[in-house]
N, C-alpha and C positions, 0 to 999 in steps of 0.2 A: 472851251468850245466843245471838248466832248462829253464831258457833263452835263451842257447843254444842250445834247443831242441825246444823251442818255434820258433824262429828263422826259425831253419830246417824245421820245422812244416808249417809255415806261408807260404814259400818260393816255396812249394812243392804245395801249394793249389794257388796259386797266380793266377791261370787262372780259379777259382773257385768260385761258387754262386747261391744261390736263395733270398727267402724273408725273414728278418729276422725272428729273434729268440723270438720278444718280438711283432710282430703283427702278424695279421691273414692272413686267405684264405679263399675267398667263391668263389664257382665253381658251373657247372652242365650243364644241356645244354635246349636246348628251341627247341619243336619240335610242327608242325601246328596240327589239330583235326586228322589226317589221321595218326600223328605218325613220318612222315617224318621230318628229322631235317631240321632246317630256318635257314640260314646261313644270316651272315648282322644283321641282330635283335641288336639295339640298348641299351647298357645295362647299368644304372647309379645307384650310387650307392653313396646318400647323408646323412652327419647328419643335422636336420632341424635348429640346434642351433650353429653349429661352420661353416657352409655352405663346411665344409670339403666334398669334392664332386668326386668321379673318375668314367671313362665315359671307354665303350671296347664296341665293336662289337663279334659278333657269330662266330667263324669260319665254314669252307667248310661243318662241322657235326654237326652244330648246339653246337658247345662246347663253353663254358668264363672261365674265370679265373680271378679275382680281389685277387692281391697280396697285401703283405706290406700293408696291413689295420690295422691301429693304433685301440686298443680295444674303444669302443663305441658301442652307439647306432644307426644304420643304417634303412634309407629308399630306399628300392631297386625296380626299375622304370625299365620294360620293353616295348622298342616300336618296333613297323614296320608296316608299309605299307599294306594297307590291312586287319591289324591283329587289333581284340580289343588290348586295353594297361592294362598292370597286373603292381602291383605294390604289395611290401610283407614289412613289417617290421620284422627285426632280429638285435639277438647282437652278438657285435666279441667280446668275453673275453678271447679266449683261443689261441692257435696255432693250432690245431685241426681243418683242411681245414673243411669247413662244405660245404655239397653240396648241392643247391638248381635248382630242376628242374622244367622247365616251360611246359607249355602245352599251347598254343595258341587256341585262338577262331575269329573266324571271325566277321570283326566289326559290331556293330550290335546285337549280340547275349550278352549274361550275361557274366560280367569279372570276373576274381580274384581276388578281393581285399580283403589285410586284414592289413586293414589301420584304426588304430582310431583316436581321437583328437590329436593335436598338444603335450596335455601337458604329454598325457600316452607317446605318441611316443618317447618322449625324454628323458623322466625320465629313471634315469639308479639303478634298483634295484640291488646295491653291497651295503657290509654293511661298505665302509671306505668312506671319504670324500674326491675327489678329482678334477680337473678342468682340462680342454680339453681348450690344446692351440695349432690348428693347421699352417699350413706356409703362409696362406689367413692373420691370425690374428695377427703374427710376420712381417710380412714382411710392414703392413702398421702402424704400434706402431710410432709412431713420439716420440720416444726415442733414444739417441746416446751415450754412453762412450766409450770410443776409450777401446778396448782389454776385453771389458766385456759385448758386449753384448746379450751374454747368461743369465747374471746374471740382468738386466735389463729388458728381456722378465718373468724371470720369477718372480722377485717381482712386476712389472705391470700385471700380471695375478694373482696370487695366495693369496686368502683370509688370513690374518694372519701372512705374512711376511711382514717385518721392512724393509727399505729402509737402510745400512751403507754406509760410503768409499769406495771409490777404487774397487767397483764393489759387497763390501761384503755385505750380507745380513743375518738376523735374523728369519728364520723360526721358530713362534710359540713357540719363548723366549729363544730358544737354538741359540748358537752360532756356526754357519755353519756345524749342524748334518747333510749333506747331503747326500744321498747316489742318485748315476746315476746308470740308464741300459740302454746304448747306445747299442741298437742292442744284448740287453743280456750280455753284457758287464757289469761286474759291476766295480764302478768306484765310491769310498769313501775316496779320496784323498782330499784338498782343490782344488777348480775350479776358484778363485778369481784369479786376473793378480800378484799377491802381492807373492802368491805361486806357481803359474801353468799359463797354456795356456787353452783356451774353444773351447769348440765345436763351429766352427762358424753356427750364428745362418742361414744361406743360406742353410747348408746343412740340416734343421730340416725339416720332414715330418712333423711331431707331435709331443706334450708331454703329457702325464698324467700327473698331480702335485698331487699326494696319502699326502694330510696332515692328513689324519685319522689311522689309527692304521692299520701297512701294513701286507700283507699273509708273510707267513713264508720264505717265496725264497728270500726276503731282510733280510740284517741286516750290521753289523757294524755302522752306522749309519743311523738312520730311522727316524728323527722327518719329513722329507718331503724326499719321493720319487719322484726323477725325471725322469720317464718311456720316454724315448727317441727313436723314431723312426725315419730315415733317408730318407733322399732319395734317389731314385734308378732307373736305367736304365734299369730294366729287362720292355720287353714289348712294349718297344718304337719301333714306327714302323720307325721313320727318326730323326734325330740328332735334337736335341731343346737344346737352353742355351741363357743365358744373361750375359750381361758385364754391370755394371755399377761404373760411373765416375763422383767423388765427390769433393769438396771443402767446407771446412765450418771453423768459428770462430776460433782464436788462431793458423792459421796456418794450419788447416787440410784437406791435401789431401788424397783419398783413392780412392781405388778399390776392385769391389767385381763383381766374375763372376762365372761362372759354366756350366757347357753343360754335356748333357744326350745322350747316345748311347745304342742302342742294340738290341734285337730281341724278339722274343718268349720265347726262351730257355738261355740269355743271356742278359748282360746290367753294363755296366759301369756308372758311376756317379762322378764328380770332381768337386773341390771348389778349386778355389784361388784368395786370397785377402789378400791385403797388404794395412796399413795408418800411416801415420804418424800426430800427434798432438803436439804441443807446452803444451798442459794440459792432457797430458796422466794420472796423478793419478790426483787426490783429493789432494788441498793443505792448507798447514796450511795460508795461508794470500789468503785474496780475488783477489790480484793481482799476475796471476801465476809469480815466479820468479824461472826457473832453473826447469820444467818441462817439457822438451821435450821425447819423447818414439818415439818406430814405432812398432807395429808386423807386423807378415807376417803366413799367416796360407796356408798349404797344407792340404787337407781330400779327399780321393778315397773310393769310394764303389765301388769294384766290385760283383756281381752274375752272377751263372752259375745253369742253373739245366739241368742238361744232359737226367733222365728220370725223369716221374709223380711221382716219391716215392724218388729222389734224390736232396736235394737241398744243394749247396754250396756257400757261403759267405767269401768275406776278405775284411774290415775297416783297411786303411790304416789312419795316422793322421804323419803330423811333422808340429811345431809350431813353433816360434818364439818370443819374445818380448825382446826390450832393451828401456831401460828406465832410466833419471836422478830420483833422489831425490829431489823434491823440496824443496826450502830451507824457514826455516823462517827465520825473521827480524832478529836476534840475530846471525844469522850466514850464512852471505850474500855470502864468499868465498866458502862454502863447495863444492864440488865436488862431490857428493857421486852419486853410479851409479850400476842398476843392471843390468844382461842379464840371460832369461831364456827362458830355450828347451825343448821341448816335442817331444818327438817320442812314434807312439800307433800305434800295430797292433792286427789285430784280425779276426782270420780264425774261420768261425762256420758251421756246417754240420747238413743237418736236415733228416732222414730219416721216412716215412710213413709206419709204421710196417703194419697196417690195418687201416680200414677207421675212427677207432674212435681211434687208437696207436700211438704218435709220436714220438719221442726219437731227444734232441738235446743236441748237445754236442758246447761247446767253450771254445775258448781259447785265449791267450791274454797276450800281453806284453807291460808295460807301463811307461816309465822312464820320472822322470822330473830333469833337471839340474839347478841347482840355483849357480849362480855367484855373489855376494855382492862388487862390489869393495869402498871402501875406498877414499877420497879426497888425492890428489896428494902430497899437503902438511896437514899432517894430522893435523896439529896448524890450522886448516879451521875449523875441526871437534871439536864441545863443548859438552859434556864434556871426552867423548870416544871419538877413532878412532877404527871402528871395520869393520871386513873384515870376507865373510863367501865363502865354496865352500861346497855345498853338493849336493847329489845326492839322489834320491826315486824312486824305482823300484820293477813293482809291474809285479808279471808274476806268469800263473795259469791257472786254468780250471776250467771248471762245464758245469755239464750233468744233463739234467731233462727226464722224461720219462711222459709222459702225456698223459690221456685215458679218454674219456668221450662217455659216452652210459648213456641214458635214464636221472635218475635224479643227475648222480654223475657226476662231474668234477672235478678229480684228477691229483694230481701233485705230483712227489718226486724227488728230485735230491742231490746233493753231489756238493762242490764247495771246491776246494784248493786253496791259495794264499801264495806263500812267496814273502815277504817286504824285499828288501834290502835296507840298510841303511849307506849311508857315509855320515860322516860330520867332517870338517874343519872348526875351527874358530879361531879368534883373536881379540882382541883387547889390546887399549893402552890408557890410561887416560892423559888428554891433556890440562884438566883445574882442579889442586887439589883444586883450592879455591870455587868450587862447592860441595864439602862435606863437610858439616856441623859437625863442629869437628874437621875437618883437616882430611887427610886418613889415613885410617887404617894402622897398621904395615906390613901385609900382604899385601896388596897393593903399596906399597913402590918401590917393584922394578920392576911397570908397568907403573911407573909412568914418560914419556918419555920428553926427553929435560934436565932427571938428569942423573946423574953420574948410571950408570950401568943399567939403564932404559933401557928395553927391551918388544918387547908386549906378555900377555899371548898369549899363543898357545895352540889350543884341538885338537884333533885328534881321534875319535872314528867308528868303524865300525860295524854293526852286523844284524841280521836278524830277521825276524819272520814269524813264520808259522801260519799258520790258516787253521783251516779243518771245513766245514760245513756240516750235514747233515739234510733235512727239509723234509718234507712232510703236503699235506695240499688238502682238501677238502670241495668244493662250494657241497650243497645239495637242490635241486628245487623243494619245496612243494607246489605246485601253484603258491602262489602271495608270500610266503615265501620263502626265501634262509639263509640257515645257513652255515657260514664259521666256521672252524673248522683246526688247522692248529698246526705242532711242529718244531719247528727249536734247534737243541743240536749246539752247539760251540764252539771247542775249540781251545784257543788262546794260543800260547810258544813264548814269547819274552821275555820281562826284566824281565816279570813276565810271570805265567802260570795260564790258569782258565778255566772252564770249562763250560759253560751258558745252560741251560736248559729254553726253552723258548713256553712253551703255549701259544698258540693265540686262540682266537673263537669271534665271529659276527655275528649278522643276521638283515637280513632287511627285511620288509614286505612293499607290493604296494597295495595301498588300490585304484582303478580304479575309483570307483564311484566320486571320490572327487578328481583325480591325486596327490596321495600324497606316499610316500616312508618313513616311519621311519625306523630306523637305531639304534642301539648299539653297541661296545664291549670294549674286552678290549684284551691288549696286555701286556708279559714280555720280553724284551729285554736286548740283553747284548751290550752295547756302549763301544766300542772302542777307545783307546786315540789317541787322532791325533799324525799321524807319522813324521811332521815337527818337525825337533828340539828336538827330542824324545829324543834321546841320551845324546845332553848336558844338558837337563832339569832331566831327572829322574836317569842317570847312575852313579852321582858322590855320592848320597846314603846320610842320612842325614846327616847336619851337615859339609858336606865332601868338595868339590868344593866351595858351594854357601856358607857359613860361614867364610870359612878361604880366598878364593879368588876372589868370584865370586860377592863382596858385596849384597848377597842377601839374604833374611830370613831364610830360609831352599829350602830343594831338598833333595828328595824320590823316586823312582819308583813310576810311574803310573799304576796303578790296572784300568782292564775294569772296568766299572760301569755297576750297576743292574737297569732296571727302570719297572715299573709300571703303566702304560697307560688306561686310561678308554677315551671312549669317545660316544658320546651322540650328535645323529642328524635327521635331515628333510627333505628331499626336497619336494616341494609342487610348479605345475602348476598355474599360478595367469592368469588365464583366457586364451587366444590364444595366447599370444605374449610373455610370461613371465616366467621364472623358480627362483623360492626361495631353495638356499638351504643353510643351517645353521647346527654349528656344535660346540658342545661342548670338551672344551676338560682338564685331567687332568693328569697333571704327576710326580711321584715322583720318584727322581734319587738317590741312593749311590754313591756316586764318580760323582761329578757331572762335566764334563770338561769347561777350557775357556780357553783364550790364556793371556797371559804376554807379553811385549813389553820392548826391549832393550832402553831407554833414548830414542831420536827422529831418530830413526834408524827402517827400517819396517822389522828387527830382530825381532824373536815371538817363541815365547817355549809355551810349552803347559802346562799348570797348573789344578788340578783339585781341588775342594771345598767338602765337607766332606757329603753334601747332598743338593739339590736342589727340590723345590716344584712350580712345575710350572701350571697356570688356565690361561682358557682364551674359550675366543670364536671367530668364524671366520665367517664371510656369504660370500654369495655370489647373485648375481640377476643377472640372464643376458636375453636376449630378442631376439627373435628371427626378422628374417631379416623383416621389414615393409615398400613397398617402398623405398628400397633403403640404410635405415636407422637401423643401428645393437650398441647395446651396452652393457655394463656390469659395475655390481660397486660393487667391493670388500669392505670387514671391516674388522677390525680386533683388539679384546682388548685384553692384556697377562700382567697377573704381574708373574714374575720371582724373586721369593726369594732364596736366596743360604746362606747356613746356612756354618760360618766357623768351625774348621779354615782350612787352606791348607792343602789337603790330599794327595799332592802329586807335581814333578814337583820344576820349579825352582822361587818362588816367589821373585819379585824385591820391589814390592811396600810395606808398611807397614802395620802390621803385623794387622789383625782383629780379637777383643775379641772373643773368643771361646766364649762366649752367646752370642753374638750378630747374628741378622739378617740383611741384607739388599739386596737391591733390585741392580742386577747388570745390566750393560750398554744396553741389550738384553731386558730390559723390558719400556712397554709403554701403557700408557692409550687406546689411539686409534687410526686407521689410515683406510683410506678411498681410491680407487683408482679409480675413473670412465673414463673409455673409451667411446669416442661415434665414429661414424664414418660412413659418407653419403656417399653411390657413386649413379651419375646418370646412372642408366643400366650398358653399360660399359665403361661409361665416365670418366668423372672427378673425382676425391675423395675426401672427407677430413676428418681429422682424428684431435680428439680432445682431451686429455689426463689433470684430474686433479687429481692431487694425496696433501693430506692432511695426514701429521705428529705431532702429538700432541705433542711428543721430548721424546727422548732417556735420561737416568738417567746419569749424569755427576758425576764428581769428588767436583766438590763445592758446600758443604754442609751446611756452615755458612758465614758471612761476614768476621769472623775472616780466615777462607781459601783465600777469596776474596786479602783481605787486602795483603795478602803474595805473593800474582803474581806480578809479574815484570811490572814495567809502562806500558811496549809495550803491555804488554799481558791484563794489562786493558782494553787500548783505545781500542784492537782488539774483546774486547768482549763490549763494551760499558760501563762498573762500572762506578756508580758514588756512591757514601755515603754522611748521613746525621746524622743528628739527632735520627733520628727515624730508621738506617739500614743502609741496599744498597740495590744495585738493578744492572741492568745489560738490555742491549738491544738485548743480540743474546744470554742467558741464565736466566734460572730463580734461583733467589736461594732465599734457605726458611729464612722467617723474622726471626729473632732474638727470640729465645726460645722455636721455632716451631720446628727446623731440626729433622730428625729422620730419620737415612740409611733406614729402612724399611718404613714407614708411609709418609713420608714428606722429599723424597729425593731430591739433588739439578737435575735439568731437561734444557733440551737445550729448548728453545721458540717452540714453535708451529710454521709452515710452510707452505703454500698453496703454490704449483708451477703447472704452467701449461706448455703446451706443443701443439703444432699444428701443423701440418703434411697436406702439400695439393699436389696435384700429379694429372697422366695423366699415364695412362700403356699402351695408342696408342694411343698419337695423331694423326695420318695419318688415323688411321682406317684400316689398314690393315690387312690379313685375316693371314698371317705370319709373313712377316719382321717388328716387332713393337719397335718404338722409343717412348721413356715416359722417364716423369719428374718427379721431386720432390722435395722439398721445405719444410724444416721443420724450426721452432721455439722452442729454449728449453729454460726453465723459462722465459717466454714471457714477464713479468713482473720487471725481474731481481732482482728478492726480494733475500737481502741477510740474507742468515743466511745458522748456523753452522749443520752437521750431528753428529760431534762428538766434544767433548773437556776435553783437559788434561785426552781419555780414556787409560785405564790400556791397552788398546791392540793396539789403532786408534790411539792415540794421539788427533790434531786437526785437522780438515777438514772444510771445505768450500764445501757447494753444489756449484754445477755449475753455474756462471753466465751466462745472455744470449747470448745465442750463436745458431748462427745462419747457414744452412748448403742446400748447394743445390746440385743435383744429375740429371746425363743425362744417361740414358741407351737403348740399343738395346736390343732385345728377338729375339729369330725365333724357 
């Protein structure tokens, strides 16, 4: 029913829009010494570290408007002819249009400047840790995974995320706590191709990446906030867009294109692109065998604001991806093959009560379809043949009301969401002489190819509600700011809870020295991932997963409680330079991960009895010198999870209740540095090395070693002696050292690079522009593993080199 109201809702606003819900406004108007308004006046409007940069003229009354400003810190540049040039620094944090008016002087006479150093100007006094990655700094990444890369832009930018498979990544030792606000939008589903469809990254204005302890308006999952701003056609005075057209390694053709329309008071914005690859996912053997995919992504932005106090928005999204299973050694014939759909709409309304009052309301509906099929002949499939069909569908609202006058900036709102939930699955066991022991009695008659062999079948459906209510306030004591924030929770699904969640923060900017320190702390309540939900937690202990499901136990998943401190700096390192570093510590009850179906990318969600998570993150990035811009992330997290299973459908073997170890999300260190020249506006190039120290694997002694399959040696390199083993694409601890927590077995360390060189006009042209592109990914081709034998990933191979070129027009 509310879907069907969402729908009706959606349909009705469809010729509707202004600037999003999750960036700014700054306005006002620019008039000569006599008071008369200057129409034409030149207005820019830059950050001096992301060169995030947008440019408008004066209208007939001397009036601007710069919309859809992603939050930052801004340099605002006024010129014209005749006129001294003013230039002001300010921040957009809020939605609350802030108006700034000009007064011209004639040149000659004294300006208005209030412009300090380089390093005050950019330093952004908030008390969370986060990274500004705008469409300048995405769009020239010399990075490629065919259906992820959204999830590639943002572990190349963001200090403290782990590199995994298949697009996944490890934000600050949690496993995929992500939560999105695309346009206000919230969106705490999986975003990996494995589960869903992404944002294609063409349609990104900008991102914040919040790894520090987020305000109260997020939650279900919060170890990294990904603040999404889009882009938009309100403003365009004449049609602009690009098409570009590619081919690269393994097979892969694509496209990707877009064009912008619209007016003053109006503005469309469209994305479509479509590719196909031969290595669509991450595979277990270095040489793809049985990995071909294609997506195909739709995304609309439309806006409308019909008056100054009315603004109207709708985000439309339908997605695509089909994709084989690629196969290891062991099982050369399998077949197996998924297809999944996304459809996402989202109508938002902004109204300007008074000039410090806004009130925005949205809404939204978001379905993902997941298709699993099965090999043809399931005697292909070892040790199961299993088959899945479900659906997640997320539809709902939230309204904030937002007021800021003098030193307060406040925020309250309210957010609904019910999760619908279908799921279909099956399977059939197809090799018994893979269980050790022989199979069980209960599994007897799924055991297909015998007499009365038939495959299990599941079949469950059901919902969950969620109701949020937050409130929260930034306070500006000069050079201090203290946050101060409450978010209540309550969650009715398999289970019911009710989260009560204090937040507070505060930063101070110490000017003399450009330096910013930082604290706080945050309580949250984490939510258990809604894939797989139902056959993981509904069959209740002991129930499905003991008597059928051969697997340890399964319980209801309870949210988890955490406990977040974190502890930071940013500090100016002379004219060119920004440091900033961040501490951080967490401890979770119910700590979530995922489970994995045998070599199937089948995944239930599992939860651990408690989790204690440290680590620290930095960041350095530089601003633009000649030509020359770069940044270099760190990032160290140990991730302990204290058993045993608290929840969910465990397959793997069972872990001492005393015991501690370190699970697959944790890693010593990793490093990402960008660098990237362009001449004026010439040539480019772009240069990417990213350094992994290795993710915690499954083999722990040589005695684990010894029990893998010959094929699975030579793919990891074992060899044994005398004195141990050892291994070439993993490490594992000597003999009498191992220890799940202290001395876990680890994949090798990895340096891969990547190069990216290009041309966005060759001709030179002042509109119709033709450019190139040319990327290298692991220039090197060094092989080695992301993951192996993981409880979630199974085995994976990073990408070998490959290689990809691109022709495109703009106007």
């Amino acid at each position: 029913m509310i879907s069907r109201l969402l729908l009706l809702l959606a349909t009705s606003l469809a010729i509707l829009q202004a600037q999003s819900t999750s960036s700014g406004t700054v306005q006002g108007t620019v008039k000569d010494p006599s008071g008369a308004p200057v129409p034409g006046a030149l207005i820019t409007i830059v950050n001096l570290l992301t060169n995030f940069k947008v440019t408008s003229k004066t209208g007939a009354a001397g009036e601007y408007k710069l919309n859809n400003l992603p939050p930052n810190t801004y340099h605002l540049e006024l010129t014209q002819q005749g006129f001294a040039p003013l230039s002001r620094d300010l921040i957009v944090r809020n939605q609350v249009p802030q108006t700034i008016d000009f007064k011209l002087q004639l040149a000659g006479q004294q300006t208005e400047v209030e412009v300090h150093g380089f390093g005050d100007d950019v330093l952004e006094n908030v008390p969370y840790a986060h990274t500004d990655a705008d469409s300048a700094t995405l769009r020239h990444l010399p990075i490629h995974s065919p259906g992820s890369g959204l999830s590639d832009a943002i572990t190349y930018s963001t200090p403290g995320v782990v590199a995994d498979s298949d697009g996944f990544f490890h934000p600050l030792g949690d496993h995929a706590q992500v939560g999105f606000s695309i346009d206000g939008q919230p969106v705490t589903d999986q975003q990996s191709k494995r589960f869903s469809t992404q944002l294609p990254v063409n349609a990104i204005r900008s991102m914040e990446l919040i790894t520090g302890a987020p305000n109260a308006e997020y939650g279900d999952k919060s170890s990294l906030v990904v603040n999404t701003v889009t882009k938009s056609g309100l403003g365009v005075d004449r049609p602009t867009g690009q098409i570009w057209l590619g081919y690269g390694s393994f097979g892969t053709p694509s496209i990707e294109s877009s064009v912008a329309i619209g007016g003053k008071k109006w503005g469309n914005f469209l994305v479509a692109n479509a590719e196909r690859s031969g290595r669509f996912l991450d595979t277990p053997e270095f040489r793809p065998a049985h990995a071909i995919g294609n997506t195909q992504t739709f995304f609309d932005r439309f806006d409308l604001q019909p008056r100054e106090s009315d603004s109207l928005h709708l985000n439309l999204m339908y997605s695509r991806n089909w994709f084989q299973i690629p196969n290891p050694f062991e099982t050369p014939n399998a077949d197996q093959r998924q297809l999944t759909r996304t459809f996402n709409i989202a109508p938002s309304y902004q109204r300007i009560i008074s000039p410090t009052t806004l009130l925005s309301v949205n809404a939204f509906f978001r379905r993902d379809a997941i298709d699993y099929f099965p090999s043809r002949n399931v005697f292909a499939d070892d040790p199961v043949s299993a088959s899945q069909s479900r659906t997640l569908s997320n539809s709902g609202f939230r309204t904030d009301l937002s007021h800021v006058k003098g030193r307060f900036d406040f925020k309250t709102g309210i957010q609904y969401t019910h999760t619908a939930l279908r799921e279909d699955f099956s399977f059939g066991i197809t090799n018994p002489d893979s269980f050790e022991g022989g199979v069980p009695d209960s599994l007897l008659p799924y055991v297909l190819g015998t007499p009365g062999g038939t495959p299990f079948r599941f079949h469950a459906q059901s919902g969950i509600n969620q109701f949020a209510w937050y409130a929260q306030n930034s306070l500006t004591l000069g050079n201090l700011i203290v946050n101060t924030s409450l978010r209540i929770d309550y969650y009715a699904g398999l289970v019911t809870k009710t989260g009560v969640q204090p937040r507070a923060g505060f930063s101070y900017k110490i000017k003399r020295t450009a330096t910013v320190i930082r604290g706080s702390y945050s309580r949250t309540m984490e939510t258990p991932y809604n894939e797989n939900l139902l056959l993981s937690s509904s069959t209740g202990s002991g129930g499905l997963a003991a008597n059928v499901f051969f697997g340890f136990g399964s319980k209801p998943l309870n949210p988890g409680g955490r406990n977040q401190y974190n502890a930071g700096i940013q500090q100016a390192l002379g004219k060119y330079f920004i440091l900033d570093a961040d501490y951080f510590w967490k401890y979770t009850r119910n700590a979530f991960d995922f489970g994995v179906l045998y070599n199937t990318p089948i995944t239930f969600p599992i939860s651990w009895r408690k989790s204690n998570i440290v680590g620290i993150s930095g960041r350095v990035s530089s601003r633009e010198w000649h030509g020359l811009q770069g940044s270099t992330t760190v990032g160290s997290t140990r991730a302990r999870f204290f058993p045993p299973s608290a929840g969910g459908l465990l397959f793997q073997n069972p872990i001492e209740d005393d015991g501690v170890f370190r699970i697959d999300h944790d890693q010593k260190f990793q490093q990402t540095t960008n660098l990237r020249y362009q001449h004026k506006s010439g040539p480019w190039l772009a240069f990417t090395w990213r350094f992994d120290s290795g993710l915690v694997n499954g083999i722990s002694s040589c005695e684990d070693a010894e029990a893998l399959s010959d094929h699975t040696k030579k793919t990891i390199g074992f060899y044994g002696n005398d004195n141990g083993c050892g291994a070439a694409l993993i490490t594992i601890p000597a003999p009498g050292t191992e220890n799940a927590d202290h001395n876990p077995g680890r994949m090798k360390s990895r340096n891969l690079y990547n190069i990216g060189i290009g041309h966005d006009n060759l001709l030179h042209a002042d509109r119709h522009k033709i450019g190139i592109r040319f990327n290298v990914i692991n220039l090197t081709n060094k092989v080695a593993l992301y993951n192996f034998q993981s409880t979630f990933g199974g085995t994976h191979y990073v990408t070998p080199r490959a290689f990809s070129a691109s022709l495109g027009y703009s106007f």
